[in-house]
C-alpha positions in Angstrom: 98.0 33.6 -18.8 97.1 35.4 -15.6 93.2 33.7 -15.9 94.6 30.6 -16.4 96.9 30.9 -12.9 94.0 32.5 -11.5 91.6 29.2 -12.1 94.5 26.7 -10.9 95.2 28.9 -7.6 90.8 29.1 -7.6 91.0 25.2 -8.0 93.7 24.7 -5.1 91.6 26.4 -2.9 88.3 24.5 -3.1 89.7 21.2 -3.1 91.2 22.0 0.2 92.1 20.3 2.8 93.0 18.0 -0.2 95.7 18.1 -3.5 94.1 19.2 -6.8 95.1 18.0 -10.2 94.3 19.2 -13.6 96.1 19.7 -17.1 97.1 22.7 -19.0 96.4 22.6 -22.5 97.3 24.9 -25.7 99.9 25.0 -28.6 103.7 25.1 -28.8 104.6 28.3 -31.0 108.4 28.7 -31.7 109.2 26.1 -29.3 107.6 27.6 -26.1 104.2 26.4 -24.9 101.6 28.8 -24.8 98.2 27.5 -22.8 95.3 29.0 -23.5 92.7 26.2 -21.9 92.7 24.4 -18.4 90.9 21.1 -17.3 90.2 19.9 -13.6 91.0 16.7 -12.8 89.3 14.8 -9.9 91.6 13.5 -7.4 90.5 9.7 -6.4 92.5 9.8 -3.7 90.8 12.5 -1.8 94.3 12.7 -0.2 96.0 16.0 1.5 99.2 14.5 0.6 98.8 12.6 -2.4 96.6 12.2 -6.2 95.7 9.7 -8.5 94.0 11.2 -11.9 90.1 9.7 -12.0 90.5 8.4 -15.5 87.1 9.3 -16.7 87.9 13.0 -16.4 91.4 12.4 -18.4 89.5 10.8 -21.1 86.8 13.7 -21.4 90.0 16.7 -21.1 91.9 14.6 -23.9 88.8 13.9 -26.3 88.0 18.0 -25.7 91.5 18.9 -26.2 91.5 16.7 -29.5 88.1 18.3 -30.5 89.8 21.7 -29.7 93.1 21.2 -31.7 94.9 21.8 -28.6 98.2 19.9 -27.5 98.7 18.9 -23.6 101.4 21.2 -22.1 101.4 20.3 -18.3 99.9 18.0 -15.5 99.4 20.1 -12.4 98.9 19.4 -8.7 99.0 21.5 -5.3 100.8 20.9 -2.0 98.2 22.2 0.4 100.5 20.4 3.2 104.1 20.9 2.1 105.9 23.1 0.6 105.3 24.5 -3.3 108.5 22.8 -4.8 108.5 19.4 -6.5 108.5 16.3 -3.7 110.9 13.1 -4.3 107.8 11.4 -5.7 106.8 14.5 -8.2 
């Protein structure tokens, strides 16, 4: 959904000059997935050109997402250095 896109392009920017990460969560109806909820993800890393997840933020999005009935659809970062297409390491 356009709010959703709206908070991960919202995200991009104010972790700048670094990468974001986050998940996308929601349900799969008739094989497509549908996300309907978004959790920010620190980066450890504090890296312009690379993440690592902090692990106490994954546990808290999976435990809400669990609480939420909601299944994980997608693991997002940004390139704020390179261009937006997947890199050899994505």
């Amino acid at each position: 959904p356009d709010v959703l896109l709206a908070e991960v392009v919202a995200h991009a920017r104010a972790a700048l000059p670094n990468e974001c990460c986050g998940l996308l969560a929601g349900h799969v109806l008739d094989g497509e997935g549908v996300a309907s909820a978004r959790f920010a993800v620190r980066n450890e890393l504090n890296s312009p050109t690379d993440y690592r997840t902090d692990a106490r933020d994954l546990l808290r999005a999976f435990r809400l997402m669990r609480e939420q009935g909601l299944e994980l659809l997608a693991i997002y970062h940004s390139h704020p250095t390179s261009a937006a297409v997947p890199s050899r390491r994505d």
